[in-house]
N, C-alpha and C positions, 0 to 999 in steps of 0.2 A: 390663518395667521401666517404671517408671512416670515420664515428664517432667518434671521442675519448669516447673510454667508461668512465662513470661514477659512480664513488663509490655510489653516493645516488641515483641511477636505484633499487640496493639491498638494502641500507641501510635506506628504509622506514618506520619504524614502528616509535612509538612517544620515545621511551630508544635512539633511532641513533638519534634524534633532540635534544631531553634532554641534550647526549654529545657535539654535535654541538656547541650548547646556552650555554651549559656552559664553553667550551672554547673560544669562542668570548666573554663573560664575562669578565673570569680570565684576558684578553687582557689590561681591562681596568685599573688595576692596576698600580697605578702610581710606582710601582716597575718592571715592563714589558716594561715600556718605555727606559730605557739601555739595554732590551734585542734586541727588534725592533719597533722603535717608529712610524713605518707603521702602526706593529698590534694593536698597543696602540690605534693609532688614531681612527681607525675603530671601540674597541670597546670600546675606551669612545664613539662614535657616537651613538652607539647602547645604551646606558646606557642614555644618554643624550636623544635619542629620547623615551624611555619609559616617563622620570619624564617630558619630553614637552605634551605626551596626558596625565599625570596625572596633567596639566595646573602647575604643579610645575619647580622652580628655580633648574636647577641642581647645584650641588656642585661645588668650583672653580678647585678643582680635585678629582682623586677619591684616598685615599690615602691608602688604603686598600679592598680587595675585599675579602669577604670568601663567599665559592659556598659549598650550602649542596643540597644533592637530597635524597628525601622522607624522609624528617625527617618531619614528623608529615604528612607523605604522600603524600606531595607536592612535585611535579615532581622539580622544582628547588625553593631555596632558596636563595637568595643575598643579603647578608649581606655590607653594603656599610657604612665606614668608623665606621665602629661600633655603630650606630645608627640609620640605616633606613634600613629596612627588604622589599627587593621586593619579591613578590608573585609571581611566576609562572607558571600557572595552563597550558602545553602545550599541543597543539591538532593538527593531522595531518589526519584532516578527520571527527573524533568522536566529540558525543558533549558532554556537559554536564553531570552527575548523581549521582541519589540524593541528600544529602544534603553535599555533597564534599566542594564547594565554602564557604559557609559561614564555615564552619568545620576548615578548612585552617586559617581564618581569626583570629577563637579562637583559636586557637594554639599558634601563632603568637604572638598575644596578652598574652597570659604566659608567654610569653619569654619575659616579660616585654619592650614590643616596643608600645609605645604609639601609640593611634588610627592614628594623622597624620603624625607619621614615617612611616606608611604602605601604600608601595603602591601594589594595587593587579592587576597581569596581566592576560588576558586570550590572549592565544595567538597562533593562529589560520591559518597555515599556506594552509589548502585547503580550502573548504569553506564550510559555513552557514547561511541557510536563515533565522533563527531568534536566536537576539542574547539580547533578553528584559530580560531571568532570568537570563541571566546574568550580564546586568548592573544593577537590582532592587537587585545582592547582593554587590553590586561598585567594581565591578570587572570593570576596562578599557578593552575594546577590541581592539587587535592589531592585526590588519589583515599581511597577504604576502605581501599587496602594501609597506605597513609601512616599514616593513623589508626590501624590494625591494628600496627603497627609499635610506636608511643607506646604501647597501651592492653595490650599482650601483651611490653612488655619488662617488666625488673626492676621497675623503677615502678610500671608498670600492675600487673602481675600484685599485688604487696602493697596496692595500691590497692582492686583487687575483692575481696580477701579482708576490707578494712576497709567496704565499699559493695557492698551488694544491687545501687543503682541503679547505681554503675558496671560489675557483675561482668555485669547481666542487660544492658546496654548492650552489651559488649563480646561475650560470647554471642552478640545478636542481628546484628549484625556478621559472626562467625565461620561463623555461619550462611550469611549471604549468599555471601562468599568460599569455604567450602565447595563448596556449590551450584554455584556461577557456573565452578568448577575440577572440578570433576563427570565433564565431558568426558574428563579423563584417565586415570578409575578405571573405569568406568560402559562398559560396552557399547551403541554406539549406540541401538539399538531402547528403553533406558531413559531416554535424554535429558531432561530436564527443561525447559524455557522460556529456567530461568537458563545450564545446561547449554550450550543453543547461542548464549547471550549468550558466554561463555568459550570457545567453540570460533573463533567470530566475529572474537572480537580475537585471541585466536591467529594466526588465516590474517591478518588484516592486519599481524602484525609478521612474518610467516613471507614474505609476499606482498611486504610493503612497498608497500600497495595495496589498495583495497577502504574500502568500508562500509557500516556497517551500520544496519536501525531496521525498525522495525515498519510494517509494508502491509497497509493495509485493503483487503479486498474482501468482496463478498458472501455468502461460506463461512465468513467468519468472520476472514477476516487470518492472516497471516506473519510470522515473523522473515526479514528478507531481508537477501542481504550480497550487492552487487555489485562488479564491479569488472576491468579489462584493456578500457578502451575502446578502439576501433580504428573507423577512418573518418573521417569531415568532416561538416560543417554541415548536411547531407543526407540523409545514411543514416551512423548508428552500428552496430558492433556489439557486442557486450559478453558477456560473462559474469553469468548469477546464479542466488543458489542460494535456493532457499525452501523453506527445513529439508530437508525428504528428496527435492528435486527439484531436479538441477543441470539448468540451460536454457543452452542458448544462443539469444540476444534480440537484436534490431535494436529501433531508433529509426528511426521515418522521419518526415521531416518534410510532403514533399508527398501531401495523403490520395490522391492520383491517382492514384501511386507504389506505394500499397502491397502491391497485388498481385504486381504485379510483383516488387517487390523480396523479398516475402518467400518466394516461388519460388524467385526467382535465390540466396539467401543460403542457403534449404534445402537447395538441392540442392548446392552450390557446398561449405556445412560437413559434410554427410550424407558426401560421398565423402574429404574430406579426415582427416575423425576415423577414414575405415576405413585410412588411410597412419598412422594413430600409434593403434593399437589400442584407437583409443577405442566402445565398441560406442554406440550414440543412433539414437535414433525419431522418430516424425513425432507431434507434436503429438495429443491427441487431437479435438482442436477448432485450427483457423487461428484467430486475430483476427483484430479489424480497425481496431487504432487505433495510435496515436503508438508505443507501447511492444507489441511482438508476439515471442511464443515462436515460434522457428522450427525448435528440435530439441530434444528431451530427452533426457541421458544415460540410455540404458538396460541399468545397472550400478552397484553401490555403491561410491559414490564415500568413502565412510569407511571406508580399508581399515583393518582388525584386524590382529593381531598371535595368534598362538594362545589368548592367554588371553580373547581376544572386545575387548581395549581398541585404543582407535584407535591406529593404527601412524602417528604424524604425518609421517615422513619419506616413508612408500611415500604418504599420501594428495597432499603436497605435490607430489611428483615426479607426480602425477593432473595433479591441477592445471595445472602448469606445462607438459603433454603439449596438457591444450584449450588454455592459452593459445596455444601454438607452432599450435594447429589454424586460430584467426585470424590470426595475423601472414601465416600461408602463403597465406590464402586472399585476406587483402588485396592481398600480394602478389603473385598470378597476376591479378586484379583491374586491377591497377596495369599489370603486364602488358601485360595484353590491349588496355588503352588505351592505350596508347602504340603498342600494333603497328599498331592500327585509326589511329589519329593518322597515324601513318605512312603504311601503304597508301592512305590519303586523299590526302596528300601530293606522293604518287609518283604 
């Protein structure tokens, strides 16, 4: 069967969403609705579901729309009935930097729009595993579901049937979310990129812990997802996993240290994962810096289900098997010092 090609296969960078968004915008004008009150619908829908996650009442219409881009550097600006300014900070992939967000915010704020006419988006059409500096500067984050939600209900849908450019938009989208949800249908060893981007966030709502991004090294880089630190200031130890290799990792901070310590950790998690049936090996090379591999699960830690798809409850209950491998081990650790404290003592 043969593909219909798609304008947004090429038209990827964050300037082709920028125009995107801001033509779905300008839709919203209640002077657009005698042009076609399809596209009207859809993007009042889109305008309406912004001011719904900024738990705000939207307007009874929109009766004016002006759309500026980078004025004061902000990828778009929306200006709504001449007195509420939305923010929006767009992302297709990248994240945050430096002090961009709040930056935005004081510009805005010159333009004499009072603090609660502002509302500020970030809006985030691949994905990211942590999005804390961006709501500590109140920025809302609006993921691809969100938009996927506006662009595939009633609205959208008769909207793409009247628009090539919003049907191939909305497609290329679908695509993504497909992909990225892959994980569930998909037998490990088929994984995709996007695939273990969706499996990622999974374990961190599963975990309520962890995160995730890309690690460069010299083989060519990781998807990595860490997370269950245990220790102090000195020696960490942790969990991570780098697509098909679960580790367990120490941090140490004195380079003096690190032999030793990454002996004592070896040996110390080697015997305790064989007390919770976790089978793991020795490294095939030790380091020798800040961040060192001191075991590797040797065992697929993505357990299936008979049909070959991940069985997310048995992999979870994995999981939570190594985490318990650290707690114990800190805790005979903890132990041991205090007994030595003691026979000093005495």
């Amino acid at each position: 069967m043969t593909i219909r090609p798609n304008l947004f296969w090429y038209a990827t960078s964050e300037l082709s969403q920028d125009a995107m968004l801001c033509w779905l915008l300008s839709w919203a004008d209640k002077k657009q609705k005698s042009e076609d009150n399809i596209l009207h619908a859809v993007g009042t829908a889109f305008i309406d579901s912004i001011y719904e996650k900024a738990s705000q009442r939207p307007p009874s219409s929109y009766e004016s729309i002006e759309i500026r881009q980078q004025d004061g550097g902000i990828d778009i600006l929306c200006i709504v009935n001449g007195d509420t300014a939305i923010i929006i900070e767009d992302k297709v992939g990248t994240k945050q930097h430096s002090e961009q967000l709040p930056r935005y915010k004081e510009h805005v704020s010159k333009l004499k729009f009072p603090a609660d006419k502002i509302l500020s988006v970030y809006l985030q059409t691949r994905d990211q595993s942590d999005y804390r500096e961006v709501e500590k500067h109140g920025y809302m984050v609006y993921e691809r579901q969100t938009l996927l939600e506006v662009l595939e209900s009633a609205a959208g849908i008769a909207a793409c049937e009247k628009s090539d450019i919003l049907s191939s938009y909305t497609g290329y989208l679908r695509k993504i979310e497909d992909d990225v949800q892959s994980f569930r249908r998909l037998p490990p060893k088929d994984w995709s990129w996007d695939a273990w981007k969706g499996f990622y966030t999974e374990l961190q709502k599963s975990l309520e812990d962890g995160t995730w991004d890309y690690v460069a090294n010299p083989s060519g880089g990781f998807l990595g997802f860490w997370w269950h630190f245990e220790g102090d200031d000195q020696c960490e130890q942790y969990l991570q996993l780098e697509q098909e290799k679960f580790c367990f990792k120490i941090w140490v901070k004195d380079p003096e240290k690190r032999r030793e310590l990454r002996e004592f950790w070896h040996n110390k998690i080697v015997n305790e994962c064989s007390r919770h049936d976790i089978k793991v090996k020795r490294p095939d090379r030790f380091g020798n810096g800040n961040y060192m591999t001191v075991a590797i699960m040797d065992q697929e830690f993505r357990i299936v289900d008979e049909s070959q798809r991940l069985d997310l409850k048995k992999t979870i209950e994995l999981f939570r098997r190594a985490e318990a491998v650290l707690v114990a081990v800190k805790a005979q650790q903890a132990l041991g010092a205090d007994l030595a404290s003691s026979a000093a003592q005495a």
